[in-house]
N, C-alpha and C positions, 0 to 999 in steps of 0.2 A: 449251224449254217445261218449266216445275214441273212436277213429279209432283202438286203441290197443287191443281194447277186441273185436270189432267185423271180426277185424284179425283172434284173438286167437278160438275165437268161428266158425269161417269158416274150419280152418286146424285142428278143433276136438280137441283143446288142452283145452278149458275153465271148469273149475270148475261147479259143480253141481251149486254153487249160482251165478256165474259172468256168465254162460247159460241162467239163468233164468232172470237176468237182462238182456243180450241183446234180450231174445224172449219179453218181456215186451214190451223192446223198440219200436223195431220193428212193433207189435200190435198198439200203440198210436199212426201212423198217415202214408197216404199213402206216405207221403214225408221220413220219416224214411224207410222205405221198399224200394222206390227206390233206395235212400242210398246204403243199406244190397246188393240188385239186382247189383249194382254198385261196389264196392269192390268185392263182389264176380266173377263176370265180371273179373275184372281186375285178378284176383286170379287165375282163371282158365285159363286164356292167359296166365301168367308166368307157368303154368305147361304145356301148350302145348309149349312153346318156351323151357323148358327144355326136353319136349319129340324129337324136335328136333335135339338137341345139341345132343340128347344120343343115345343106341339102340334101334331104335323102332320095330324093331323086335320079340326082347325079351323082351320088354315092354306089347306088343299086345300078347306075349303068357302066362306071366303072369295075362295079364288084361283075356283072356279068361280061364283060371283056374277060376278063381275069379268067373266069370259067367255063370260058368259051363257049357262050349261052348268043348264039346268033339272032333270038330273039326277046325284043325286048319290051318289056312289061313295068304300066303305070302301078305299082302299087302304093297304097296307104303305108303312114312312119311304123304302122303296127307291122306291115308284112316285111319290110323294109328289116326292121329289126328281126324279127324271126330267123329271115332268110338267113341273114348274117349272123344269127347267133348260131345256128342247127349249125355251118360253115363251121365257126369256131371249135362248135363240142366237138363234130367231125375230125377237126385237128387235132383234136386234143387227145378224143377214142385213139386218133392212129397211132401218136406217140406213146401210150398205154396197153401191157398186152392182157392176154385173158385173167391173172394176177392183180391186176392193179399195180404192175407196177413200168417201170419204165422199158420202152423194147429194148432188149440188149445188140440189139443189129447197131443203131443208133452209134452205141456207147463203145461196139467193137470196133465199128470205123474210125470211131475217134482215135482210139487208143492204137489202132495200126499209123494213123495219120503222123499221132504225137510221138511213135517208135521213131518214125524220120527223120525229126526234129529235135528229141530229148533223150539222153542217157536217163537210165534209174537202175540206183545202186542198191541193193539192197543185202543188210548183215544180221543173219539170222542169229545162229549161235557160235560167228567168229569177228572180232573185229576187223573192219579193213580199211585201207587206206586207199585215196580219190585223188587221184593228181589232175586238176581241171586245165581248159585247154589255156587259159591264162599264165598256166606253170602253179598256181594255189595248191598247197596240200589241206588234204580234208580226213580227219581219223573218226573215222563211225565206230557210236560203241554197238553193241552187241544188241539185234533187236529195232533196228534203225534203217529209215531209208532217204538215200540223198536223190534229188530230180533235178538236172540242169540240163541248160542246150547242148547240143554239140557243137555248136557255134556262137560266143557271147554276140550282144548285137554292138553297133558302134560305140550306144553313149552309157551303157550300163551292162552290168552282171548280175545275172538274177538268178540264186536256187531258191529249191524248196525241201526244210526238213520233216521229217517225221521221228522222232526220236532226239539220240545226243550226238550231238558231233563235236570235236575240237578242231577250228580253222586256222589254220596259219596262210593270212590272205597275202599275195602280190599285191605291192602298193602301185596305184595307178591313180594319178591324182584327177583326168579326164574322163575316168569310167568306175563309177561309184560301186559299190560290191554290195547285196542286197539279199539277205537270210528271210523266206518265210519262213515264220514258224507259226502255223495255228495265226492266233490273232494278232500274233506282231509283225515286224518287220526291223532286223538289225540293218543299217545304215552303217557301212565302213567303207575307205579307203584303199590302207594295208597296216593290216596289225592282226593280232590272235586272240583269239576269244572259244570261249565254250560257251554250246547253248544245249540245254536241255528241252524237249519239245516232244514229253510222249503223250500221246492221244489219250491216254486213258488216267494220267496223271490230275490233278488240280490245280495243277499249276505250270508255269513256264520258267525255269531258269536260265540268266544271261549272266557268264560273267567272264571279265575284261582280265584278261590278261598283261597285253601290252598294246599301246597304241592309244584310240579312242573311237570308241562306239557311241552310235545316234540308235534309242528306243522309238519304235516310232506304233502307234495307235489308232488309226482312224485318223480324225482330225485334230486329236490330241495334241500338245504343245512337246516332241521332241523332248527325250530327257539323254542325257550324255552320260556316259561313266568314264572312268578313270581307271588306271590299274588298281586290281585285288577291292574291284567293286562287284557285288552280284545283286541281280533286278530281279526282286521275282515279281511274276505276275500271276494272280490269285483269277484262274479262270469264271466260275464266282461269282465271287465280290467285285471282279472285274476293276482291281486296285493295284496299284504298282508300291512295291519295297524295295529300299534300297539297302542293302547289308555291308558291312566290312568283312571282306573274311580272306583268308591263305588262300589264294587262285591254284596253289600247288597241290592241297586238300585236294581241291576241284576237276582238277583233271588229271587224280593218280589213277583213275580207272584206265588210263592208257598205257601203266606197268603192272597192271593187275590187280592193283590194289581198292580196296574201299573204307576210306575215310567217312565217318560219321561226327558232327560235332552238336549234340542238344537235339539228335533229329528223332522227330517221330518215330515210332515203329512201324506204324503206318507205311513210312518211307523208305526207312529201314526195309524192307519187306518188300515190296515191290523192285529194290534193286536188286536184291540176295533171289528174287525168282529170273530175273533176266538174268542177269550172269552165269546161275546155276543150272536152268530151264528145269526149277523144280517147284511144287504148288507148296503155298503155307496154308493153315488152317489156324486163326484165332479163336479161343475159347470165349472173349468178351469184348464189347465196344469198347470199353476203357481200357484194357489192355493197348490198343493200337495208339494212345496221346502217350504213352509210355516213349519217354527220351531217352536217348540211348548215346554213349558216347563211348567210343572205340575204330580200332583198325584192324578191318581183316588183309595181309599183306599177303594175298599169290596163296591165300589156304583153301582149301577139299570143303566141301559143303560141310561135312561131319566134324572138321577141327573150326568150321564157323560156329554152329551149331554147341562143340563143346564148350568156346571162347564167350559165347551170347550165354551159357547159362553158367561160368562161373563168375561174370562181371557183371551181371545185371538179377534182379529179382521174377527169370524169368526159365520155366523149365522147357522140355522138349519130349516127345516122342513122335514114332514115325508110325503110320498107319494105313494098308492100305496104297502105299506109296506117296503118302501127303504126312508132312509135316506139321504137326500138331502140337501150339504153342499152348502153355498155360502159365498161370502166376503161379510163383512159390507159398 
């Protein structure tokens, strides 16, 4: 998570969905919460050293309007500041439950709110297909979740992915079409593109089918692709590649198929457990820089399994009901 948004979400400025991403955050682990406790910390120090700088006088008598304190009291910049920080911790205890972590009242409301307003698709262990209200088709692979309005707004179209999708956008040349994914943002028209964008990945894959696509970064300078370009972005190293490669490779996984060209096992590995919703098990670190190049086309986890270990230097047994890889 930016430091940007969990700024924006402390001074009350974040968005109904960029809220609900940082309460999320925050919930998935006590090390994220220190974090929040941390910023926020610092947050509340710069508005006690701007209480100083300023009148705290008529700070403390505006702050008692506020809480409905009919009487009203000279104190010193020392009590002034007190008063108004115990306030803040007070704020902050509420938002916190006995946990440490964020109330879930809070996060349910939102998430009823954003039911109102947003579809979210989600494909566990089947691919499916998203027809948006623009007419756009959208193919989730397996393991993937799409989030849009149910209504685009006048001057743009905005989802959000979690996983792979391949889009075939409705070109609309007065309302720009806009993929989050994680830390980027795809920038299209109308053309088709696959983007790869799972959470737990190292990476982010974009690649251009037809048309032309805008990369876009923070305030980074816009990079464009072309057809049978793929961008990967190294979560990371926090670096952008640009590849040549077959776009058709790329999104055979929407006839079943999976195309490897030079890639990791690592990678390898990670797609063969989505597809299959089965666990692997490596015997070694090096084993996983092991590139692998082949096609599994519409085959049974076991005729994968037998295909990996006559084309490559690498064997198999099953254990347990985990798949347990070693070198020959």
């Amino acid at each position: 998570m930016q430091e940007k948004y969990i700024i924006k979400y402390i001074e009350g400025k974040s968005t109904l969905s960029e809220k609900k991403k940082v309460l999320e955050w925050i919930r998935e682990s006590e090390s994220n919460q220190n974090k929040f406790n941390f910023l926020k910390a610092k947050y509340i120090g710069q508005a006690l050293k701007e209480i100083k700088n300023n009148n705290n006088e008529s700070h403390y008598i505006n702050f008692s309007k506020k809480i409905k304190n009919k009487k009203r009291y000279v104190l010193s910049s020392v009590g002034v500041a007190v008063l108004f920080l115990s306030v803040l911790l007070f704020w902050n205890y509420q938002e916190i439950n006995n946990n440490s972590y964020v109330n879930s009242k809070e996060l349910i409301k939102d998430k009823e709110e954003e039911k109102d307003l947003f579809n979210e698709i989600t494909s566990n262990s089947n691919e499916q297909e998203v027809i948006l209200p623009d007419g756009s088709i959208i193919s989730l692979n397996i393991d993937s979740k799409l989030i849009y309005p149910k209504k685009f707004k006048d001057t743009i179209r905005e989802v959000t992915l979690i996983g792979e999708a391949f889009f075939d956008i409705k070109r609309n040349v007065n309302k720009p079409f806009i993929v989050n994914a994680n830390e980027l943002k795809i920038r299209v028209l109308g053309t088709s593109f696959n983007v790869k964008s799972y959470e737990k990945d190292s990476k982010i894959e974009t690649t251009l089918v037809t048309g032309k696509v805008e990369l876009i970064k923070d305030k980074d300078t816009p990079i464009v692709l072309t057809p049978s370009q793929k961008a990967v972005f190294n979560k990371a190293e926090k670096k952008m590649k640009i590849e040549e490669v077959n776009s058709s490779d790329v999104i055979a996984w929407r006839e079943g198929k999976l195309i490897f060209n030079k890639t990791s096992l690592k990678d390898v590995i990670k797609d063969l457990e989505r597809k299959y919703q089965v666990q692997f098990v490596v015997s070694s670190e090096s084993l996983l820089e092991y590139e692998y190049t082949g096609t599994f086309d519409n085959l049974k986890i076991k005729e994968v399994l037998d295909l990996l270990s006559i084309s490559s230097p690498i064997k198999y047994s099953i254990k347990n009901e985990k798949i347990i890889l070693k070198m020959k």
